[in-house]
Backbone bond lengths (Angstrom), bond angles and torsions (degrees), N, CA, C in turn:
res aa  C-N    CA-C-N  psi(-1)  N-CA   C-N-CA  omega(-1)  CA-C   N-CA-C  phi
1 X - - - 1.447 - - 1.528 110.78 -
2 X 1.443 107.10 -37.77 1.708 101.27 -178.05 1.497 109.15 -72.10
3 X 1.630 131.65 -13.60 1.374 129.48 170.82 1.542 112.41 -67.80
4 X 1.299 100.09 -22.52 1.897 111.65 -162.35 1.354 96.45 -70.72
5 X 1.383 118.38 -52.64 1.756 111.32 -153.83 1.771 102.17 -75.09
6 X 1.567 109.29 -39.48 1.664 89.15 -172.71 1.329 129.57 -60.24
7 X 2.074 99.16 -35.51 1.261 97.01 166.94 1.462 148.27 -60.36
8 X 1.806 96.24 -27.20 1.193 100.48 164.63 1.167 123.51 -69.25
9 X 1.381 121.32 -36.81 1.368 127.80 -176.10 1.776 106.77 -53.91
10 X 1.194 105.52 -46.30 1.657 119.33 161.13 1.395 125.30 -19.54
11 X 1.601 83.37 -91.74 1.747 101.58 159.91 1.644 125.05 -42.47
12 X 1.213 103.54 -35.98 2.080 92.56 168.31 1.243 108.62 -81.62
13 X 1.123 112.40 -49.25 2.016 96.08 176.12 1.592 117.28 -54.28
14 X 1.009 133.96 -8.45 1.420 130.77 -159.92 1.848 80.54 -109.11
15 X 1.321 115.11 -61.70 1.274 104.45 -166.01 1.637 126.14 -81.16
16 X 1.669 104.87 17.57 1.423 118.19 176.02 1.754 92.02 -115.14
17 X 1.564 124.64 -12.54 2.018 111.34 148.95 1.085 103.73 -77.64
18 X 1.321 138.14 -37.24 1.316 125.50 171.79 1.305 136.27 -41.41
19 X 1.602 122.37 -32.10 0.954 111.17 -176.64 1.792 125.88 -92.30
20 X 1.339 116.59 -7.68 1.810 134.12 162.39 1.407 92.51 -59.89
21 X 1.675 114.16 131.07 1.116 142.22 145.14 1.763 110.39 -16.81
22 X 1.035 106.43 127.54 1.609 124.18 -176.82 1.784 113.38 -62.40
23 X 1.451 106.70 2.46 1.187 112.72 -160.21 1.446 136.90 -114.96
24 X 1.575 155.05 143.11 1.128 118.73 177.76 1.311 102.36 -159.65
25 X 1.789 125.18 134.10 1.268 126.94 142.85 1.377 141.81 -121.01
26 X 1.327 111.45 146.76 1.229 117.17 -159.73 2.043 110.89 -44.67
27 X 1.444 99.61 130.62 1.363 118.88 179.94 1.413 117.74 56.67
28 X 0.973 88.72 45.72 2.591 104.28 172.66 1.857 85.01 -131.45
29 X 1.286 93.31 136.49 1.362 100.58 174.81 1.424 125.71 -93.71
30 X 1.321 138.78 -179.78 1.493 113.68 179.85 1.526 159.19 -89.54
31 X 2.051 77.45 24.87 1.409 99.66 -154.92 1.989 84.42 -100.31
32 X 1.095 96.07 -24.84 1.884 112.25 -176.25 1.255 84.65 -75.18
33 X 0.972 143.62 -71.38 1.536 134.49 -145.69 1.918 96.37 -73.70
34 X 0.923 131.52 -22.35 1.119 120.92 -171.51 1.437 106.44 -104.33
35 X 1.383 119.39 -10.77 1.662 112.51 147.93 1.095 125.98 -78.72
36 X 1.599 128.97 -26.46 0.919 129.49 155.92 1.604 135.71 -57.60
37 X 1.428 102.10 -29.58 1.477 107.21 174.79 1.487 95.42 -76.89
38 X 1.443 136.05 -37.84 1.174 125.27 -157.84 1.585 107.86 -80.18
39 X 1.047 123.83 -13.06 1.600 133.58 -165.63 1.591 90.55 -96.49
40 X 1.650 123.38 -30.49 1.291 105.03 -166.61 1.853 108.96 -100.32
41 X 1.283 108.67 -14.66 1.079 112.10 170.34 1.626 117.55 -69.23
42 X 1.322 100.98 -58.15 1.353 103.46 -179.76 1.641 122.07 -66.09
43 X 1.414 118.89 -11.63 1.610 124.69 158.13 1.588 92.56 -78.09
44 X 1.180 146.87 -32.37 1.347 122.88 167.27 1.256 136.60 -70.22
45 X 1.578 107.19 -22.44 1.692 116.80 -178.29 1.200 110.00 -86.44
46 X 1.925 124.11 -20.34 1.026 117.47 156.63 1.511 126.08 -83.37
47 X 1.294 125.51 -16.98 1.726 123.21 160.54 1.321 120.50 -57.80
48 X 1.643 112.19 -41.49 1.150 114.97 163.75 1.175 109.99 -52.23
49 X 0.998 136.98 -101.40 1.637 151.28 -162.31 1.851 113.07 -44.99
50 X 1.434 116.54 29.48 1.313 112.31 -169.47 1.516 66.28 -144.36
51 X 1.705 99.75 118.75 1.260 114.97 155.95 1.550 123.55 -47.23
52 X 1.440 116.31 154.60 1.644 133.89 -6.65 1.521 103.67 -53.63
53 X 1.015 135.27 135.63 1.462 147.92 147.36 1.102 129.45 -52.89
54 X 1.472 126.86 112.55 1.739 131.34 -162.62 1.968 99.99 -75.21
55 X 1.214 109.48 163.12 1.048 106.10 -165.13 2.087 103.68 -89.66
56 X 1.450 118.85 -27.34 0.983 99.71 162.79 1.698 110.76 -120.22
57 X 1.412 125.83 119.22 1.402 123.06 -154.22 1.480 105.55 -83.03
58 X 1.321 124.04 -31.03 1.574 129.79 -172.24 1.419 97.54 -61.05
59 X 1.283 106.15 -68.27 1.700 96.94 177.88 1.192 135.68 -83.50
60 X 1.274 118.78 31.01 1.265 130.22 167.21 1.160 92.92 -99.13
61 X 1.090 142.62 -60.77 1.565 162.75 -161.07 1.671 88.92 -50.88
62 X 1.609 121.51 -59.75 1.442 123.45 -164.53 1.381 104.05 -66.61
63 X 1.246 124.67 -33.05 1.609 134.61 -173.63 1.376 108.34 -92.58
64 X 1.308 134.61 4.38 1.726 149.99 157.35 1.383 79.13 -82.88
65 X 1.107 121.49 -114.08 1.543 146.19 -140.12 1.744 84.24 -51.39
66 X 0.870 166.13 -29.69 1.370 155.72 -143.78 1.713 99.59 -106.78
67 X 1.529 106.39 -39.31 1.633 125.63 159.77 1.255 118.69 -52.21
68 X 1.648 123.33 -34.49 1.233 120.67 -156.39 1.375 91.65 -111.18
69 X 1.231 123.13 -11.52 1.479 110.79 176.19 1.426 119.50 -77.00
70 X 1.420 97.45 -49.31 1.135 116.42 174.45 1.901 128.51 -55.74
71 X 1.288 103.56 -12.00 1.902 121.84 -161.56 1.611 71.50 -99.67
72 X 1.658 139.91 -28.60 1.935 138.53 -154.35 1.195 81.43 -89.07
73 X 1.393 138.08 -36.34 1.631 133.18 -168.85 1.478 93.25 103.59
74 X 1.148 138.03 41.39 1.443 121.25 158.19 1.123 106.89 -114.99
75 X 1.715 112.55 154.54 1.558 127.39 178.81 1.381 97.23 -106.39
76 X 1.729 91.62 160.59 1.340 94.63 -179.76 1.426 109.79 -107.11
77 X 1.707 92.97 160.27 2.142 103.48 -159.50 1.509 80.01 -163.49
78 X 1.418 97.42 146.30 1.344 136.55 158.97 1.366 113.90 -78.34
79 X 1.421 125.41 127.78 1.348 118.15 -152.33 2.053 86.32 -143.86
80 X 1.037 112.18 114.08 1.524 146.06 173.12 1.339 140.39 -91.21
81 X 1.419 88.95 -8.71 1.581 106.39 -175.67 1.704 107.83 -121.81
């Protein structure tokens, strides 16, 4: 039982950095970057899903939105905090 709690405790901190946008540019704060990811994802989940239909949609979807971030000028970063 005493192995259980740290790890879990572990596992929620890792998966509460997980959930901020993969992304970052200098002087946009993180409320911009996370409208921005959300505007570019969701123009991808709808390109995807508007026939013809790509054969694998998740990663088409990641390679839209990863496109559209990137065309805003942001790089991509792992964000932990």
């Amino acid at each position: 039982m005493r192995r259980i709690v740290p790890l879990l405790l572990l596992a929620l901190a890792l998966a509460a950095g997980c959930t901020r946008p993969p992304y970052a540019k200098p002087g946009v704060e993180l409320s911009a970057v996370e409208e921005d990811y959300t505007d570019c994802y969701s123009n991808a989940s709808l390109a995807v899903n508007t026939p013809p239909f790509p054969d694998r949609p998740l990663t088409q979807v990641d390679i839209d939105a990863d496109a559209c971030m990137k065309a805003r000028g942001y790089v991509s970063k792992i964000r932990l905090y």
